[in-house]
N, C-alpha and C positions, 0 to 999 in steps of 0.2 A: 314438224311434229314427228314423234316418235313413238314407238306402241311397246308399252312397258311393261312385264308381269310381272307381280307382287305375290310373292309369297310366305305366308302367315305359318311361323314353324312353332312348335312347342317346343318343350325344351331339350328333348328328345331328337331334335332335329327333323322330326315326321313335320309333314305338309298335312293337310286335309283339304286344304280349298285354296284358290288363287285368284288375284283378281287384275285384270286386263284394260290396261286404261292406253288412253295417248298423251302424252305431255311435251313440254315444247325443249326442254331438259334436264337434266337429272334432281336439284333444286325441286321441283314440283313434283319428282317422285317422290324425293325422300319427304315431303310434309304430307304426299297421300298412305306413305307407309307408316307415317308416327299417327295418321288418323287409321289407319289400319289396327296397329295395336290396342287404340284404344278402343277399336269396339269389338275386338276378338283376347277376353281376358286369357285364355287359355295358351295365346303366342307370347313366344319368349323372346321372340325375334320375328322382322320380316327382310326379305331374299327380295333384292329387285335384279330382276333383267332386261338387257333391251336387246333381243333379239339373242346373241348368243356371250355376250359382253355381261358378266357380272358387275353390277354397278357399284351395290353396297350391300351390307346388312346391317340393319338398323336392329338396336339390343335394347329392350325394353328396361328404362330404369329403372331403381328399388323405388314404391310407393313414396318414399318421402324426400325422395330428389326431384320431383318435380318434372314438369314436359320439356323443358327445356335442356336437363342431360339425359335423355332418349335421342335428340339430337346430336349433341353428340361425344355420345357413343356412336352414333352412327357415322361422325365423321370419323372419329379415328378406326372403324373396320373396314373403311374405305380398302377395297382391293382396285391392284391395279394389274391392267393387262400384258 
């Protein structure tokens, strides 16, 4: 397992809060990040890291595309190292 922060940005790109899990890899961040969105309406996106490894940014889709392209979008901002 590995300790992953999540952070919930507006659209603005400001942070306000983060939140700090373990997971076993990146797959179980990115669906704690699209539950992230959904309960923080104000992010426009969420920032995961693990440690100092930018994993992803997951981009909140327009309301009438449904949870399934938050996804991804998420896959395609996929950065790599």
């Amino acid at each position: 397992m590995a300790i992953y922060a999540l952070y919930p940005t507006r659209a603005d790109g400001i942070s306000t809060t983060l939140a700090v899990d373990e997971f076993d890899n990146d797959t179980e961040a990115l669906f704690a990040a699209v539950a992230l969105l959904e309960q923080h309406d104000s992010a426009a996106s969420v920032v995961i890291w693990e440690g100092k490894r930018r994993v992803l940014q997951c981009i909140r889709a327009e309301r009438d595309e449904g949870p399934r392209s938050a996804v991804l979008r998420a896959a395609r901002s996929r950065t790599r190292p």
